[in-house]
Structures are given as C-alpha cells and as structure tokens.
C-alpha positions, 0 to 999 in steps of 0.5 A: 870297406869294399871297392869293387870298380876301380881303375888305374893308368893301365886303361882310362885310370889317372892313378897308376897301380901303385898310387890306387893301392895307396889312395885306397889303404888311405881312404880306409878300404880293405878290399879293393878291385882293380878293373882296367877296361880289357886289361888285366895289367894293372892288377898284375902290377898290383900284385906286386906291391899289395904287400906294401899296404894293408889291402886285398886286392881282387883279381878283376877286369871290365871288358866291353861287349857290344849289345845292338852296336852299343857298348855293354861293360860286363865286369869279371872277379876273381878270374884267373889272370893267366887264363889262355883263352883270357889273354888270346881274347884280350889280343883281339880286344886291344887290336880293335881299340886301336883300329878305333883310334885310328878311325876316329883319328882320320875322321877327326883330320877330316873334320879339320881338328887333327890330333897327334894319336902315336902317343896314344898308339904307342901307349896301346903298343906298351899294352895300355888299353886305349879308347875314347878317353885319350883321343878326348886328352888328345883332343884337348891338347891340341886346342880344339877343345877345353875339356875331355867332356866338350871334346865327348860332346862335339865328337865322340859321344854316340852319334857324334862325328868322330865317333866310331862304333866298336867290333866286340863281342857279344854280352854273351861272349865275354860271359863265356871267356869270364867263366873259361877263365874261372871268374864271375861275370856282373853286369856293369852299371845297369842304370846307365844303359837304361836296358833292363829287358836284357838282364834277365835273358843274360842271366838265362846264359850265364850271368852271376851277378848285377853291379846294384851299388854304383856312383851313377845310382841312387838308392832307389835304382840300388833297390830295383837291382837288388830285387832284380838279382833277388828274383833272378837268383843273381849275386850283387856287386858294387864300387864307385868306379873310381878314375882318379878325377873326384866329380859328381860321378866318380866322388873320392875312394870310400864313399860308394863301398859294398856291403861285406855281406854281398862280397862275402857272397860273391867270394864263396860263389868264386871258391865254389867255382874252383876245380877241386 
C-alpha cells in the first residue's frame, strides 16, 4: 500500500504532519510521500514522529514550475532535504508565493471583495507555502463566496479576475534543482494539463519518471502514461494527492496506491543516484 502524493498544513494540506501519519497507518498504507507545494517542512516534521507509526515515509516535495505561463507541478523523491541549492531555490519559490498573495489581494480590493491576507502572510512568514488556496479560505471567510470552488470560479481560476500568474522557474529548472538535491524528478498528473507534447522533450533534459496512477486519471489515461514512460524509458509513480477533504477528486487514503513493483523501481533508481 504505497501513496506517493500527499499533502499536509505545511502547504495546502488540512491534516497536519502528525495527523497524515496517523490517517495513513490507519487507512493500511506503508509507505507514504509527503509532498507539500514548494515545501519540505512537512516531511521534516514528519521525520520526527514516523517512529510512532508503522510507516515509511519518503522524503518528498511538488514544486510549481511555469510552462508558457501556465503552472506545471514536477514532483521530486527521495532528495536530500538539506540540499543548499534545494533550500536557496525554495527561498525564491516562497518570495513569490507571497508576491502573489499580495497581488491577488489589491485585485480583489478593487473588485469590492476585500479580504483580510496577514493571517495568510504571516502564515508564509512561519514557512508555510501560500497560494491560491488560502486566499479562496480567505475569501470565504468574508462572505464573498460560499466555497473554496465558487471562490476558484469567479476569481482565481486562470483568466479569472483576481488571478495572478506566477514567476517560476522553468520545467527544466526545477528538474535541475530535484537532481543538485540527489532526487528524481516526475511529472506531476499529466492528464490535467492536457500537455502530452512536452513530455518527451522533458525526458530529453532529464525527467526520471510520469506520475501515471493519479485521482484525476482513469484506467485508460494510467495506461497511456504507462506506454508513454515504457517508450521514453521513464519510471512511473503514483498517489491520490490526498488534501485531507474526501471528494470525487481526492477519495480517502488507500484507494489510489502504486503498485510495489513500480516503487521498488523508482527506490533502486534513487540508491543508483547516490554518491558512493
């Protein structure tokens, strides 16, 4: 029972570390991935209470590139959390989160739906990675709208009239940083970007694996990713990118898992990776 896309309070998450651990040791899994958006706190936090559960927890992150100034998320495994480059590129992702908040902020004044962002600044400032999803809390606990999806819908969304597009760095990039910090970079959920053109080129510069098995595909996109990462020569990974909420999209820990051969794969690669 392997979960490879998880999230915590350290970024968009609602369970916090703690919590996660214990959802996942209940739900059945063993080996679990913590990957907060630009963020490695959960998972060091995790670190320190993996010993009350019985569960491997892989050192994990998503980070948000930007392809033709849309997001792009590229997960990285088994890196190396103290990683100098790793942390110094983090900085610069957690400056502009918060230039984004801010933006998205005035533009929402403007639109006559103020909200109140120092809980969400100072939560930035504590090392908590911000976007999107707490301006929509933000926006809900004003009353402007009754859900986080209305709140995606009439603002934030791209194209929307408080969004703000984000200054990241390239797909490439954050592959570079993943590998500097000793880890393996996949693509995250290919199937939402509706981008297959610029897999192959990523795997051209670098890319190690395709998250095939996600929440958001069905068997039939599985298997077109599967035969993609077979024909490129690319490992697959897999999780339910679970935020805490159960829905359509993100059901309960337990039931979108990898399949111990494909982890066992991606393990070895890792260790191969490893200065001797």
């Amino acid at each position: 029972m392997i979960d490879l896309h998880s999230h915590t309070t350290a970024s968009d998450g609602l369970l916090s570390p703690a919590a996660l651990l214990d959802a996942a040791a209940a739900a059945g899994l063993t080996v679990l991935a913590i990957t907060d958006h630009d963020t490695i706190a959960g998972y060091v936090e995790a670190t320190h209470l993996s010993g009350t559960v019985r569960l491997d927890v892989v050192p994990g992150i998503e980070i948000s590139a930007v392809q033709d100034g849309r997001d792009l998320h590229v997960l990285g495994y088994f890196l190396e959390p103290s990683s100098p480059q790793l942390s110094a590129f983090l900085d610069r992702q957690r400056t502009d989160r918060r230039r984004r908040v801010l933006e998205m902020t005035e533009r929402l004044q403007s639109l006559g739906h103020p909200i109140d962002a120092q809980p969400i600044l100072d939560a930035a400032d504590r090392g908590r990675s911000v976007g999107r999803p707490q301006v929509a809390h933000a926006l809900v606990e004003a009353g402007h709208v009754r859900s986080r999806d209305e709140a995606f819908h009439r603002f934030l969304e791209h194209g929307g009239p408080a969004y703000v597009p984000r200054r990241g760095a390239s797909p490439v990039e954050v592959i570079r940083i993943i590998h500097e910090a000793g880890g393996l970079a996949s693509i995250a959920h290919p199937g939402v970007y509706n981008r297959d053109d610029i897999i192959e080129p990523l795997a051209s510069e670098g890319l190690d694996a395709i998250e095939a098995r996600h929440s958001d595909h069905d068997a039939g996109t599985e298997s077109r990713y599967r035969q993609m990462a077979a024909r490129l020569g690319l490992l697959v990974t897999g999780g339910s990118d679970f935020h805490g909420h159960h829905t359509h999209r993100t059901p309960s820990l337990g039931v979108v898992t990898l399949p111990e051969e494909d982890f066992t794969r991606l393990r070895d690669r890792a260790l191969q990776r490893r200065p001797r």
